[in-house]
KENU-765227 format. One record per residue (C-alpha): residue number from 1; residue in three letters; x, z, y. Coordinates in steps of 0.5 Angstrom, whole numbers, padded with zeros to 4 digits. Layout:
% residues N
+-----+------+-------+-------+-------+
| pos | code |    xx |    zz |    yy |
+-----+------+-------+-------+-------+
| NUM |  ALA |     X |     Z |     Y |
...
+-----+------+-------+-------+-------+
% end
This chain:
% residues 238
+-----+------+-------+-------+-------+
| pos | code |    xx |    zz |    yy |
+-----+------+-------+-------+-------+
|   1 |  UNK |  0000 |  0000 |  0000 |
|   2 |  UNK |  0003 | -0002 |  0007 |
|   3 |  UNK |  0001 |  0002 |  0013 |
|   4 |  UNK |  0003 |  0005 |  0018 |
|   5 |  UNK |  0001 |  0012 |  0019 |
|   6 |  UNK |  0003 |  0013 |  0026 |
|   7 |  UNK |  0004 |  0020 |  0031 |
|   8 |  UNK |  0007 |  0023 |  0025 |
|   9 |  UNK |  0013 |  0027 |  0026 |
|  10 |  UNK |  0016 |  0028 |  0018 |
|  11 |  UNK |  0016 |  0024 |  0013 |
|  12 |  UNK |  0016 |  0027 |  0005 |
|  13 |  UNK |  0018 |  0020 |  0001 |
|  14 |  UNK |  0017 |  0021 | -0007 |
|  15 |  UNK |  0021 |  0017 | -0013 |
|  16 |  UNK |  0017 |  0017 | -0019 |
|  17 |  UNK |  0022 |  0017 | -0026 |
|  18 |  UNK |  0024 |  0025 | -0026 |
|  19 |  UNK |  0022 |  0027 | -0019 |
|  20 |  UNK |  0013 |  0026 | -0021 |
|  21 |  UNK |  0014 |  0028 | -0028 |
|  22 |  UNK |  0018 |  0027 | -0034 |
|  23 |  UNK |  0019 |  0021 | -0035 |
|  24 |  UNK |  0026 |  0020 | -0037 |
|  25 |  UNK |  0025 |  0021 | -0044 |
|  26 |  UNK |  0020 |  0017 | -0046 |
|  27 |  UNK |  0024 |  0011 | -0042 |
|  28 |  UNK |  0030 |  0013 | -0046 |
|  29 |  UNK |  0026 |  0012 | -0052 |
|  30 |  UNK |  0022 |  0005 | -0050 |
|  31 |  UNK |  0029 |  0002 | -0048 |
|  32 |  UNK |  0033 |  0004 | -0055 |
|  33 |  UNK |  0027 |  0000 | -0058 |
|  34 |  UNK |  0029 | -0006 | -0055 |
|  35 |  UNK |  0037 | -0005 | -0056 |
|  36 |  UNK |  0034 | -0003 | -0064 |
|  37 |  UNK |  0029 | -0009 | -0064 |
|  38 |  UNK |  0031 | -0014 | -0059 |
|  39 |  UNK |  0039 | -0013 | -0060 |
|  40 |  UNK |  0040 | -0010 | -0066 |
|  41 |  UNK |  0044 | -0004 | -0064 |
|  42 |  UNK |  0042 |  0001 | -0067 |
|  43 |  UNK |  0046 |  0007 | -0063 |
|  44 |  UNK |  0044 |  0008 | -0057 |
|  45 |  UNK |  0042 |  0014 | -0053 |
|  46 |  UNK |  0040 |  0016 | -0048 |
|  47 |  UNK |  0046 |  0019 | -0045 |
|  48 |  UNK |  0048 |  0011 | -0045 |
|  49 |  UNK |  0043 |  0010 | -0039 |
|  50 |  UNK |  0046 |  0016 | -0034 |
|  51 |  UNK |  0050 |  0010 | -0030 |
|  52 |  UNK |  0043 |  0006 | -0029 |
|  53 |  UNK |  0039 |  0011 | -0027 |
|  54 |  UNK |  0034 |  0010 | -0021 |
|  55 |  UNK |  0036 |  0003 | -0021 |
|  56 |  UNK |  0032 | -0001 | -0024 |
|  57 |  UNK |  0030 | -0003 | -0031 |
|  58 |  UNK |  0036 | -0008 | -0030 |
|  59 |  UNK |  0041 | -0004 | -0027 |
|  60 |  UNK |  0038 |  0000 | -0034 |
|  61 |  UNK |  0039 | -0003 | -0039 |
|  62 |  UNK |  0045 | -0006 | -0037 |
|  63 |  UNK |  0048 |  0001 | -0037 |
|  64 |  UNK |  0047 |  0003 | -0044 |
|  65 |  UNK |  0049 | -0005 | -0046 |
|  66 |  UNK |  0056 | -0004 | -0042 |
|  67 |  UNK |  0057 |  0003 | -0046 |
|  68 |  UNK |  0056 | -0001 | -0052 |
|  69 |  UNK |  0061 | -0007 | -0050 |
|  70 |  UNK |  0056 | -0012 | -0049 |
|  71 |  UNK |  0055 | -0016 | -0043 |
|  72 |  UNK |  0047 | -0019 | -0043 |
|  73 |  UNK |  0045 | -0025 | -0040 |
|  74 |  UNK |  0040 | -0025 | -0035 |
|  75 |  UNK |  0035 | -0028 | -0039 |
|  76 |  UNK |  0036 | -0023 | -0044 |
|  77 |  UNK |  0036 | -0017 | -0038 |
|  78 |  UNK |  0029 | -0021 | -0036 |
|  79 |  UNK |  0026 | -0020 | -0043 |
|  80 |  UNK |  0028 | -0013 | -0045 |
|  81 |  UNK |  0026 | -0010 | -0038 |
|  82 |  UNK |  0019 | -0013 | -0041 |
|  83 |  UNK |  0019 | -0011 | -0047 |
|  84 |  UNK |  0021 | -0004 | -0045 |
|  85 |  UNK |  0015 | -0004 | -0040 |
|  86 |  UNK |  0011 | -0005 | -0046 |
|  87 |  UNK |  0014 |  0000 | -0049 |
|  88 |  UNK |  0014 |  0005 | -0045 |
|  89 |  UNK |  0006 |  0003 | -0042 |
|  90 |  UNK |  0005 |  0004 | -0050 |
|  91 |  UNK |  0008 |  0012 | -0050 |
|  92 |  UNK |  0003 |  0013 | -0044 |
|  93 |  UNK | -0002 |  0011 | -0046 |
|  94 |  UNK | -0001 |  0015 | -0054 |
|  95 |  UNK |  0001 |  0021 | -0051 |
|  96 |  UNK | -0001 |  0022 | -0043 |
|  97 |  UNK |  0004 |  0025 | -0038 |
|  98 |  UNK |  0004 |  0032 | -0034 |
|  99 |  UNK |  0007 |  0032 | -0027 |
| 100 |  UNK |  0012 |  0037 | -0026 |
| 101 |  UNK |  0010 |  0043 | -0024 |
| 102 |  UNK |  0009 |  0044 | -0016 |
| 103 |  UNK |  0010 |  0035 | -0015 |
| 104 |  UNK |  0002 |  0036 | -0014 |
| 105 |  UNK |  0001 |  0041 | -0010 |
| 106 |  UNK |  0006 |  0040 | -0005 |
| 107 |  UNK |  0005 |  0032 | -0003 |
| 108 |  UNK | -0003 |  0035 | -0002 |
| 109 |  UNK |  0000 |  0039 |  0003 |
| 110 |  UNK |  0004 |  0034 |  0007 |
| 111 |  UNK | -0003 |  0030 |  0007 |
| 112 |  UNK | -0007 |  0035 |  0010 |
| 113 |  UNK | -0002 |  0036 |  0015 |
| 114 |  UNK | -0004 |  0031 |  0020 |
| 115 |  UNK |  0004 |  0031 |  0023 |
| 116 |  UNK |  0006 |  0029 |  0016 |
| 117 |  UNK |  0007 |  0022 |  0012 |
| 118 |  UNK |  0007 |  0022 |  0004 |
| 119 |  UNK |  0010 |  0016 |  0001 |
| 120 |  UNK |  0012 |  0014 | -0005 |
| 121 |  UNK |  0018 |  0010 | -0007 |
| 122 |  UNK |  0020 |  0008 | -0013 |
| 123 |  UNK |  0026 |  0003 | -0016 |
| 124 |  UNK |  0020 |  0002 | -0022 |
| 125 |  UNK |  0015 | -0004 | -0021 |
| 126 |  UNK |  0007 | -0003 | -0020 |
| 127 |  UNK |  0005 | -0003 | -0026 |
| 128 |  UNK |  0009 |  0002 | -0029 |
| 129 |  UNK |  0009 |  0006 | -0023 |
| 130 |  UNK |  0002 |  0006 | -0023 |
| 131 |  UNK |  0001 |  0008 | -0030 |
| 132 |  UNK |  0005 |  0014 | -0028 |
| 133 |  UNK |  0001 |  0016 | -0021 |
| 134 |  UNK | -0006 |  0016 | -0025 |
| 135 |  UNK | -0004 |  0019 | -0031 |
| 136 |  UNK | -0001 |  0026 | -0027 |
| 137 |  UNK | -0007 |  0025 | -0022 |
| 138 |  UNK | -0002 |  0024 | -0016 |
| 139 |  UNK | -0007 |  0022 | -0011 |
| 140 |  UNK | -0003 |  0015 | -0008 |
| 141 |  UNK | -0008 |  0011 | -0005 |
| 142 |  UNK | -0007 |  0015 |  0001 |
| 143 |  UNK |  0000 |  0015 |  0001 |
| 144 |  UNK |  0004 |  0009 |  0003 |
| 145 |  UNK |  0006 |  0006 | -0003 |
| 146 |  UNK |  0013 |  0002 | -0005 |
| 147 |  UNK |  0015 |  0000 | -0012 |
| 148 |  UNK |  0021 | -0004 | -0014 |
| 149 |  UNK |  0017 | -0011 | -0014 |
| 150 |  UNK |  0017 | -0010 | -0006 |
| 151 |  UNK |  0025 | -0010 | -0004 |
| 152 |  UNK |  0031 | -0014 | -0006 |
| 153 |  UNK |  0036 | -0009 | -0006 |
| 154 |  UNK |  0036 | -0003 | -0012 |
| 155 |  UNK |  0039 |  0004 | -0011 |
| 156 |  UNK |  0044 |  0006 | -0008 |
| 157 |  UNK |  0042 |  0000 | -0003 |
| 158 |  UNK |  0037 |  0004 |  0002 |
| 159 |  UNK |  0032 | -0001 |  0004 |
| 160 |  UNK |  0027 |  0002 | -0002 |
| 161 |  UNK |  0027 |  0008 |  0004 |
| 162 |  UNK |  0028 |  0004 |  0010 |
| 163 |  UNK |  0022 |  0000 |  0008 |
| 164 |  UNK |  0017 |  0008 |  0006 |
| 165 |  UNK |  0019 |  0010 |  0013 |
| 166 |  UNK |  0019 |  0004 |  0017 |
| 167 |  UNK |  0011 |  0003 |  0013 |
| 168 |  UNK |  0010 |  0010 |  0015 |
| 169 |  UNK |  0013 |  0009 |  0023 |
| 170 |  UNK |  0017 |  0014 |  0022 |
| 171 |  UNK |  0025 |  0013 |  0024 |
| 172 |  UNK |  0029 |  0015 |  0017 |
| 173 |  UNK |  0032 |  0021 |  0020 |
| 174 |  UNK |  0025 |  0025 |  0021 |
| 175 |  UNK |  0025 |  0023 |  0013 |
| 176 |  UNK |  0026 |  0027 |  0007 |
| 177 |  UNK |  0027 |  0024 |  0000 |
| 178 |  UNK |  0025 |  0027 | -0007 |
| 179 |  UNK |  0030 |  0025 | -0012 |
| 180 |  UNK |  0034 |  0027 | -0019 |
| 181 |  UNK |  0038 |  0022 | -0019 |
| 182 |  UNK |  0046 |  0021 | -0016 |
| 183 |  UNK |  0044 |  0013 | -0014 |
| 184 |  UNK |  0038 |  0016 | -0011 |
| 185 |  UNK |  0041 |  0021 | -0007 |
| 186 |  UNK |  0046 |  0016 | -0005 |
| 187 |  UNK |  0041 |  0011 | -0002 |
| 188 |  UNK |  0038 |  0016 |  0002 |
| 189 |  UNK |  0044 |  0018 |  0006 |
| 190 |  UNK |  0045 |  0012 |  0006 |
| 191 |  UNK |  0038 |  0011 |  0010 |
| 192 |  UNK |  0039 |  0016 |  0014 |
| 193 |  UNK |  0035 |  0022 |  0011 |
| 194 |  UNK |  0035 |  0029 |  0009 |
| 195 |  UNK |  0035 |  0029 |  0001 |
| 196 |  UNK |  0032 |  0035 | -0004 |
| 197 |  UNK |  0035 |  0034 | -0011 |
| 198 |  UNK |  0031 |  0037 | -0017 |
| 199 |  UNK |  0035 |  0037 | -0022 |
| 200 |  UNK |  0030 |  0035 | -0028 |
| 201 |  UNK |  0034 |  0029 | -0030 |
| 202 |  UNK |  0040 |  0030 | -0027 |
| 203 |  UNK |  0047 |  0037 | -0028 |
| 204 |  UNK |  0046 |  0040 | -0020 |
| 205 |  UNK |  0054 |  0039 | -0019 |
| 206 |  UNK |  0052 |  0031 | -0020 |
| 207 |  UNK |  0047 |  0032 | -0014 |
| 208 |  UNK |  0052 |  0035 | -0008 |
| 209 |  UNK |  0052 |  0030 | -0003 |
| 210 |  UNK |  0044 |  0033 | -0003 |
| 211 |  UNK |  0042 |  0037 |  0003 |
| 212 |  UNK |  0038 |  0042 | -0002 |
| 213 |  UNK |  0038 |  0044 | -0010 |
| 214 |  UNK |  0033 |  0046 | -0014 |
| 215 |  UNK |  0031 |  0046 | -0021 |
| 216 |  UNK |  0024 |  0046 | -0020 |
| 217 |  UNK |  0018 |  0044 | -0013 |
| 218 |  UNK |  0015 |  0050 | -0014 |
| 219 |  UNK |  0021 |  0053 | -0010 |
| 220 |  UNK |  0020 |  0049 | -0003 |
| 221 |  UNK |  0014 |  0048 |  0001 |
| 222 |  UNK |  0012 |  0043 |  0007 |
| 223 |  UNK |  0014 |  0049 |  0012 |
| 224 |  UNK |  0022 |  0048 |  0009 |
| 225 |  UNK |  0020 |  0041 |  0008 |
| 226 |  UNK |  0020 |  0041 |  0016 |
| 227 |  UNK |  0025 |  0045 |  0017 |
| 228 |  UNK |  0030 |  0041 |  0013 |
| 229 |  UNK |  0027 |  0036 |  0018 |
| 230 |  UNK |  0030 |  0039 |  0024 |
| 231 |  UNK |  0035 |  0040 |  0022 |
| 232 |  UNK |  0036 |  0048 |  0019 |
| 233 |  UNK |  0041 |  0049 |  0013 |
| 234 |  UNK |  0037 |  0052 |  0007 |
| 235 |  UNK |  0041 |  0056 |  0003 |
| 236 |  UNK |  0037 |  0059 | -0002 |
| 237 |  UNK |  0030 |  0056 | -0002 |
| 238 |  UNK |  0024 |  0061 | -0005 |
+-----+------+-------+-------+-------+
% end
């Protein structure tokens, strides 16, 4: 959805994969498929995507294959993205998805704020990131709504950002992203962001360049949101 929400003074952006639920491992899962059936390479794991994590299914799939000294084409990449998207849409749909815990409550904090943006930016395409929006009941109809599909450049690359912000009207230094993942971080520096890591898919240590830490949502509010904004330190967040 592209709008712009304007007289904001804070933008909240969310990364889909890891940050709104736990979606990690069911990519993992439907991304060795493709390697077993697709490539006959049985060994994967799902330590294997960690270079690819937060860049497209691509950027992926192309980090387990390097792991395992294979160069795909781009015709190959194309057909097992594909495939992986049915298979993770599949895992979906057989056993649902929760939202982390705190994802839901802050993002409907931000929405009732009439000085707040809530955006959604995600590296994945509509399809996929849609499912997952419905299945945890994220509210995205009322947020602006970036996928993968809507920018030419991936993380670290922080068009993705650039665009939420710019659809908000607001000016990315007044912006703070959630991410989980060293790429993600990256790109919102990169766009001039504030960044709350969580640590859900991701070692805290891998996560430094963040402004703020965290294992778990439940631990900030829209209040500390904002104060992050404006520039405070937060060290120790509830």
């Amino acid at each position: 959805m592209w709008f712009a929400a304007m007289n904001k003074l804070y933008g909240l952006i969310f990364d889909v994969d890891g940050v709104i639920a736990d979606t990690e491992a069911a990519n993992a899962r439907a991304t060795i498929k493709v390697f077993a059936e697709e490539f006959g390479i049985p060994a994967v794991q799902r330590k294997d995507f960690e270079e690819g994590l937060g860049r497209g299914a691509e950027e992926y799939i192309r980090a387990a294959a390097r792991v395992h000294g294979v160069e795909l084409t781009d015709e190959q990449l194309v057909k097992a993205s594909n495939l992986r998207q049915e298979n993770f849409l599949t895992i979906l749909e057989s056993e649902g998805l929760q939202a982390y815990p705190g994802v839901i409550k802050l993002i409907e904090a931000g929405l009732k704020r009439p000085d707040f943006g809530v955006a959604i930016a995600t590296s994945s395409t509509r399809e996929k990131s849609e499912a997952i929006l419905r299945a945890t009941k994220v509210p995205y109809e009322k947020m602006v709504y970036i996928s993968g599909q809507d920018v030419k450049r991936k993380k670290p690359d922080p068009e993705l950002f650039l665009a939420a912000a710019e659809c908000m009207g607001i000016e990315p230094a007044r912006c703070v992203v959630i991410e989980d993942a060293p790429n993600g971080v990256k790109a919102a520096k990169a766009a001039g962001s504030k960044c709350i890591a969580v640590t859900n898919t991701t070692a805290a240590e891998k996560l430094a360049e963040a402004d703020l830490v965290i294992d778990s949502l439940v631990k900030v509010d829209i209040n500390i949101i904002a104060r992050i904004i404006n520039g405070h330190t937060i060290i120790n967040a509830r």
